[in-house]
C-alpha positions, 0 to 999 in steps of 0.5 A: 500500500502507497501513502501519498504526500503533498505539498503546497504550490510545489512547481518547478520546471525540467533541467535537461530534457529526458527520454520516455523511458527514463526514471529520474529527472532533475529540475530547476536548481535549488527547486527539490525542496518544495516537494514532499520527500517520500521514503518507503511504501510513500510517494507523490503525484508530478504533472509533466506539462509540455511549454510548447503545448500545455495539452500534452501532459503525462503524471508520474509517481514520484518514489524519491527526492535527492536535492532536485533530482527525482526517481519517477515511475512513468505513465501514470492514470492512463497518461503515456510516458514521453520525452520531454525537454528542458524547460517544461513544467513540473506541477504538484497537483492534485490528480483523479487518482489522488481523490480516488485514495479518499472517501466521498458520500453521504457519510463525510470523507476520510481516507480508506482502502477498500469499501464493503457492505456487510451481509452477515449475522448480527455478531458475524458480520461478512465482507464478500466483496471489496471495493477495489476487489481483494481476496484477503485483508493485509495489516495496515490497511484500512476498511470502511464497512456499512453493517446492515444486519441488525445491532449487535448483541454481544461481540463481533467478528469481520470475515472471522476476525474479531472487532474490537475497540481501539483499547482491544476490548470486544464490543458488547451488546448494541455498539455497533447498531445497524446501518452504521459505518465504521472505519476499521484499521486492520491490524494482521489479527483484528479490526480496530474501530477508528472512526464511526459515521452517521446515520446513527453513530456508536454510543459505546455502552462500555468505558472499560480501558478508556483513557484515564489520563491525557498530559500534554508536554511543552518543555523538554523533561523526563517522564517517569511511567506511573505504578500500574501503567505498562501502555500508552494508547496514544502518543502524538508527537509534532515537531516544531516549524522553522523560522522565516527568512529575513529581509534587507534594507532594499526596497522591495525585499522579502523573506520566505516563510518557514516550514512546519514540523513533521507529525508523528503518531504512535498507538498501544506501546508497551511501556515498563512501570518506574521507566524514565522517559526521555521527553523531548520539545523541539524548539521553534526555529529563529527567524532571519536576521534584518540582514536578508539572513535565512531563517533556521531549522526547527527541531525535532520532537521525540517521546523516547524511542516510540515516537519521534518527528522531524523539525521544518526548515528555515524560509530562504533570506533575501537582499533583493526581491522575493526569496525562494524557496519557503522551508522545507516541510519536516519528516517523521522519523518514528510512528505508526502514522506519519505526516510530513510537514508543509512547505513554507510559502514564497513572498508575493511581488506586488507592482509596487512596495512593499511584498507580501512576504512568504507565509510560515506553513501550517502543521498537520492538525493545526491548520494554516498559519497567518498570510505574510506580512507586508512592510513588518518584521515577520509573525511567529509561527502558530503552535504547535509546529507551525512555520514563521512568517518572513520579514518585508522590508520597504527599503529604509530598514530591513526586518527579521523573519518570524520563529518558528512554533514550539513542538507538542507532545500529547499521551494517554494512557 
């Protein structure tokens, strides 16, 4: 299964032509950054567009990022691999198949694999056919299933595999009531309720292994596991975002906006009562300097070994102009589920001064950051994880990029 990422606003154009059957391409200098940097089991969707025919396109997979060098796997979505010559376009979009990978009805979206309606009994439900069609369910992907048999009575199974609820704890009698969706996570032995949908939603009649306690860390320190405890149900971890680049005493000058933090998620890790945990906040990255200076990287977030994502990049400093590029987004480094942080933006160059400087980019939950600054130094970025703002001078003082937002830590256990 590929986990797709994005980015926003990520173009770019070819360095040198390649052939039809090649499988990496390099764009413009200093333009890899504004893409998602996929790892194993990841990618994301480029749109080549030619500059002489805008109708002549082919999308690609791309597998891998090296600085502006990217592996590719050709001919995507019923496009045909072709040559293509420096120059031509690179575009992050969104394509058809990249909505095909979320969930659109009646119900809301939400991302899944395979879709099934149930046709069995009240406690044994039964799948017979997927959408997209599988033989067997593999662990780690996700089921959305429509129960349509009445409400259970006691506890459940999916095609033989038990039902439970994220603590592992069966369902009892008139959890999942009849016509309800949920969304399962498969994990090679059960199924794990995520989420329900209307419309009628899961009332659980049980708060058995429900989490008791949920603490939140701000600052660096260490967590000593309490008496009793040997699970932590949920970790969430984010990442703090880079500062934005600063601008110089130059009319018509500003700074790139930083990159957000990476968020990391870890669920049921095993723990050891009496066991010290090293605790660690990433601390927002510093704006740029009234110089023109960039601003630096935010830094990484860790729950001891369990969890653990990457900080955003700085926003690109200028002495003249609009700075490029924004900060790169940061990677997760430790999670069962991970999303890498977004891009910082470019600054708009208006008709007349002073820009717009580039926006300090949103971290995975939180939401976007403020738009630039015009003619002022650079806002802080939201917290958590969030990217600063860069600064826009108007030519008789520089100012200084935005810091980047602290990093987050949440448990329960």
């Amino acid at each position: 299964m590929t986990t797709y990422l994005f980015s926003n606003n990520a173009s770019s154009t070819l360095a040198g032509p390649i052939s039809s059957s090649a499988t990496s391409v390099s764009l413009a200098s200093g333009t890899g950054v504004l893409f998602p940097n996929p790892t194993t089991g990841q990618a994301f969707k480029l749109t080549f567009v030619s500059a002489s025919n805008p109708n002549t396109r082919e999308i690609v997979n791309v597998t891998a990022v090296s600085g502006d060098t990217l592996t590719i796997v050709r001919g995507q979505e019923s496009t045909t691999a072709q040559a293509w010559n420096a120059g031509d376009f690179a575009n992050h979009w969104l394509t058809a198949g990249s909505f095909q990978n979320f969930f659109q009805g009646s119900y809301g979206p939400t991302a899944f694999n395979y879709l099934g309606t149930d046709t069995g009994t009240a406690n044994a439900l039964l799948v017979s056919a997927w959408t997209p069609s599988i033989s067997a369910a593999t662990a780690g992907e996700v089921f959305l299933v429509i129960k349509s048999a009445s409400a259970n009575t006691g506890a459940c199974t999916l095609n033989g595999a038990p039902v439970t609820w994220a603590d592992y704890s069966p369902l009892i009698a008139g959890d999942w009531p009849a016509s309800t969706v949920a969304q399962l996570f498969f994990t090679g032995a059960s199924f794990v309720v995520m989420s329900v949908f209307g419309p009628t939603v899961f009332a659980r009649k049980s708060t058995a292994g429900a989490p008791t306690n949920i603490v939140s860390f701000t600052s660096s320190t260490t967590w000593t596991v309490p008496a009793g405890v040997t699970v932590i149900k949920r970790i969430r971890v984010w990442a703090a975002g880079g500062g934005g680049g600063g601008a110089g005493a130059v009319s018509a000058t500003a700074g790139a906006g930083g990159g957000s933090g990476a968020y990391a998620e870890t669920n049921y890790a095993s723990v050891t009562p009496g066991f010290g945990i090293t605790v660690t906040i990433g601390t927002g990255g510093s704006g740029g300097g009234s110089g023109g200076t960039a601003g630096s990287s935010g830094g990484a977030s860790t729950f001891g070994g369990l969890c653990s994502a990457g900080g955003g990049g700085g926003g690109a400093g200028s002495t003249g102009g609009a700075a490029s590029p924004g900060g790169a987004g940061g990677t997760p480094t430790v999670g069962q589920f991970q999303l890498g942080g977004n891009g910082g933006g470019t600054p708009i160059a208006l008709a007349s001064n002073p820009y717009v400087s580039g926006a300090g980019a949103g971290a995975p939950f939180v939401g976007s950051s403020a738009s630039g600054n015009q003619g002022t130094a650079g806002s802080a970025g939201t917290v958590p994880g969030g990217g600063g703002n860069g600064g826009s001078a108007t030519g008789s003082s520089g100012t200084a990029g935005g810091g980047g937002g602290s990093g987050l830590i949440m448990i329960e256990y």
